[in-house]
Phi, psi and omega in degrees: 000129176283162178314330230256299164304305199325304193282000197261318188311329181286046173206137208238026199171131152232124186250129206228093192277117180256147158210181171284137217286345179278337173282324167322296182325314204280311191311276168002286247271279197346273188339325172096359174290141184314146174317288187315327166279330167290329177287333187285316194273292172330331197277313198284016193231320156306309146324306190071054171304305214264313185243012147272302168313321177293319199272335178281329177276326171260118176335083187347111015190089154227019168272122155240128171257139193215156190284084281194013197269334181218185190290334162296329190275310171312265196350286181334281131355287183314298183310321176265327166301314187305306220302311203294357164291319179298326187255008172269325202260019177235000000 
């Protein structure tokens, strides 16, 4: 097994947090990033860099991608993990 397999096996779940690039935007800029490092995180949340990359690294379907834009959508989130921790462990 290579290094690479090794670590993708400790992981039983990946969570691929997404939003909307004016919320992306605002949060980066609030955060003090650079244009150019905010222009790099935009191309890549269009893209779907990040959750393309998780689903090509990881075992079919243990990517889960959720919605990120408000406190409600964390809530949310939070909320979905618990249940899929909860239905691993009985």
């Amino acid at each position: 097994m290579t290094d690479a397999a090794c670590v993708r096996s400790w992981f039983d779940l990946v969570v691929v947090l997404q939003t909307d690039n004016t919320v992306l935007y605002e949060r980066l800029q609030k955060r003090g990033y650079k244009e150019k490092k905010i222009t790099e995180n935009i191309d890549c949340e269009i893209f779907g860099v990040v959750l393309e990359e998780a689903r090509e690294s990881y075992a079919e379907g243990i990517v889960m991608a959720m919605v990120s834009e408000s406190v409600e959508d964390m809530e949310r989130n939070v909320a979905a993990v618990q249940a899929w921790l909860g239905a691993r462990t009985v």
